[in-house]
N, C-alpha and C positions, 0 to 999 in steps of 0.2 A: 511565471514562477509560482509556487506554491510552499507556502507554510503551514506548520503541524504546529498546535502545543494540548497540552491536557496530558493525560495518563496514557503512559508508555508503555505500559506492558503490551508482552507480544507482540510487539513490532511493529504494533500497530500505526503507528506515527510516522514511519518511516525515515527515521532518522540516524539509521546505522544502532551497532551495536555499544559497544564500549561497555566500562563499567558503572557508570550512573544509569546509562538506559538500559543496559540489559538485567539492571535490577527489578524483584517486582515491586510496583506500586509506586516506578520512581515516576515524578512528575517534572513538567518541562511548563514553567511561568511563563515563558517570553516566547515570542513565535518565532522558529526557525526554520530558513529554508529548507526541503527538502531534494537533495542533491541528485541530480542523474536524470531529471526530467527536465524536458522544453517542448513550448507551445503547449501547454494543458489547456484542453477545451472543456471536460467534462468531471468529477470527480464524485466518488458515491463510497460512503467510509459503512460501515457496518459494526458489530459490537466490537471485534475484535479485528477485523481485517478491514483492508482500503483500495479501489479500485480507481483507474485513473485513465482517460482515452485524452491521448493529444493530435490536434488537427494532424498532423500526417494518417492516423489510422493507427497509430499502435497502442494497446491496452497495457498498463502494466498495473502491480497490483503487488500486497505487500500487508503484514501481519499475521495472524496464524493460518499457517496451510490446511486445517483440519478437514477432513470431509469434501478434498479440492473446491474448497471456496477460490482459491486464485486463482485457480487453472495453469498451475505451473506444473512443469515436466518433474521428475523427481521425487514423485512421492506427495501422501496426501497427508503428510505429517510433520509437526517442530511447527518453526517460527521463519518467517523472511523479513528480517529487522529493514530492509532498502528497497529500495522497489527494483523487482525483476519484470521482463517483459513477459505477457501472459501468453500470447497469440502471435505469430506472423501477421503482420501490418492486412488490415481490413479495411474496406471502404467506410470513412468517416464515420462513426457511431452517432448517433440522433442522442440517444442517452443510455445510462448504465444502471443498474439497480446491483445489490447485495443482499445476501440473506444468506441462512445458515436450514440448511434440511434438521 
């Protein structure tokens, strides 16, 4: 399992959208699950975006799309408030890094 809390903006947190977190600057005190992942081996969050590899292989990833940081289909642009899968299941990832060009 994995829990988010701190500042929500951009989706970054992964905690869906709604009208508390899809506000800017809104904040989340208490740590809550973040829903739609199992098995998380590895997790590497960035200023605005968050990447996540669970032992089956599959990467999934989630806050702003800008500059395909996520590497989601769709566009390299907006916000992905949940976590979507990033890639077709991969052999196990060692580790994962973020950054922003």
């Amino acid at each position: 399992e994995l829990y988010a809390w701190g500042c929500a903006d951009e989706g970054r947190l992964g905690l869906g959208g709604g009208s508390v977190l899809g506000a800017t600057k809104a904040k989340v005190f208490t740590p809550r699950k973040v829903e739609g992942l199992a098995g998380v081996a590895h997790v590497a969050a960035g200023w605005s975006h968050t990447l996540a590899a669970t032992r089956s292989g599959r990467v999934y990833g989630w806050g702003d799309r800008g500059d395909h940081c996520l590497g989601l289909a769709g566009g390299s642009s907006g916000l992905q408030a949940a976590p979507e899968p990033c890639f077709e299941p991969t052999p196990y990832p060692a580790a994962l890094c973020v950054g922003r060009l």
